[in-house]
C-alpha positions in Angstrom: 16.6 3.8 98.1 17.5 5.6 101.1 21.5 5.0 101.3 22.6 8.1 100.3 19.8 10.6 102.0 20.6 9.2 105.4 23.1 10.9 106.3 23.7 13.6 108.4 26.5 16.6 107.6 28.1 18.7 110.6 27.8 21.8 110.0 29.5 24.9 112.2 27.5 26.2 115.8 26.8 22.7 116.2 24.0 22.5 113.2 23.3 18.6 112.1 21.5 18.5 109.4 21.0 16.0 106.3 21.0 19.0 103.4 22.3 22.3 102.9 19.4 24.2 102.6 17.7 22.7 105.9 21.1 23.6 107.8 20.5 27.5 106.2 17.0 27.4 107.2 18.1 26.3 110.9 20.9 28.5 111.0 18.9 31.6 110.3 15.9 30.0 112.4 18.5 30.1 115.9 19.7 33.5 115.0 16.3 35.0 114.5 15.0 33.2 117.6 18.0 34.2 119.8 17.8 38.0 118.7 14.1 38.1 119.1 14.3 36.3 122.3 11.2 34.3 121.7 13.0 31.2 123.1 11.5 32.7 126.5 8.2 31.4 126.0 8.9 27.8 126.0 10.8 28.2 129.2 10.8 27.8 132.7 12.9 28.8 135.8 12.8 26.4 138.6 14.1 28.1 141.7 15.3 25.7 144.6 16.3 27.9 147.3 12.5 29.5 147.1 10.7 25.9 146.6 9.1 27.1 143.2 8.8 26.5 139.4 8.2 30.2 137.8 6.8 30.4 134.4 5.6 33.7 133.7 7.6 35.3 130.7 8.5 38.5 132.1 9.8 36.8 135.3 11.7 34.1 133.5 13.2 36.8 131.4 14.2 38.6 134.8 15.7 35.6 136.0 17.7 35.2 133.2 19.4 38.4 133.6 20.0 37.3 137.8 20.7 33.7 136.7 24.9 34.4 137.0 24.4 36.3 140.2 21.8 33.8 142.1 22.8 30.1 142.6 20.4 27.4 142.6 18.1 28.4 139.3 17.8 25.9 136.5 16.1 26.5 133.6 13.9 23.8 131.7 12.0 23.4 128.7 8.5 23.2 128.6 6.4 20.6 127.4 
């Protein structure tokens, strides 16, 4: 019964997916997500040199633009 719907197609920018139309959906998921930015949200910037986690949009966004300038900032998903 399930032989041939488990598997899982490569598709390009790294998209796994087990149909066509859920690698579309994905696709054009990521692309709306990384114009809009909204991935910010469910982020956070730890900050090792200052001893603290920040997790305030507008300050993660900040630190996203000073990320290649400032060593020692990792950025982590929340849960």
């Amino acid at each position: 019964m399930w032989e041939r719907q488990n598997t899982w197609i490569h598709y390009v920018k790294n998209i796994i997916a087990a149909d066509i139309s859920s690698a579309i959906f994905l696709a054009s998921f990521l692309r709306r997500s990384n114009m809009n930015k909204s991935y910010i949200a469910h982020l956070e910037a730890i900050d090792l040199q200052r001893y603290k986690a920040i997790s305030k949009q507008n300050k993660v966004r900040a630190a996203l633009n000073e990320a290649a300038s400032t060593p020692f900032i990792f950025f982590v998903g929340k849960n």
